[in-house]
C-alpha positions, 0 to 999 in steps of 0.5 A: 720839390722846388714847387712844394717850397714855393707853395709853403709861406701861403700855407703857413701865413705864420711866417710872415712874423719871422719874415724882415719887414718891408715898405712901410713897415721898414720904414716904420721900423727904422724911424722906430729904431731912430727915436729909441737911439735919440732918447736912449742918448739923451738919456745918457747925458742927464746928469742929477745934481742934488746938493745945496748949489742946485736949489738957490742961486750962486750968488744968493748969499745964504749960498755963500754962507752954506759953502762957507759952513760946509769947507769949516765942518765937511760932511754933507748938508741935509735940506728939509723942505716945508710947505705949507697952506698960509706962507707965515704959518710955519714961522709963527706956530 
């Protein structure tokens, strides 16, 4: 019986999948398992700020002049964002 166990991963070479891994392939798994936990942490600690403070600078004046506007009427602020090819061709249209 004991011989007939031995023979059995030669004759199944499926097992191998199951089997843990070993050497370089532990090695590998570790680093792997390493890397996911670095990012995964990372991850966590991305914060995403959309509000008005993000886009200018905190003491642009504009900036002091929407918080001031914001604390007299509350509510949340909406930003419309326009591009355009000519850098004066949305004011002067």
């Amino acid at each position: 019986m004991m011989r007939r166990t031995l023979r059995w991963p030669h004759r199944h070479p499926g097992w191998r999948q199951w089997a843990p891994p070993s050497g370089k392939r532990a090695g590998a798994a570790a680093a792997f398992t390493v890397l996911i936990a670095l990012v995964v942490g990372g991850l966590a600690q991305l914060r995403i700020d959309t509000g008005v403070g993000s886009l200018l600078p905190a003491d642009d004046p504009t900036y002091r002049a929407v918080e001031t506007k914001a604390r007299s009427f509350g509510g949340d602020p909406i930003v419309v964002l326009l591009e355009s090819d000519n850098p004066r061709g949305l004011l002067l249209e």
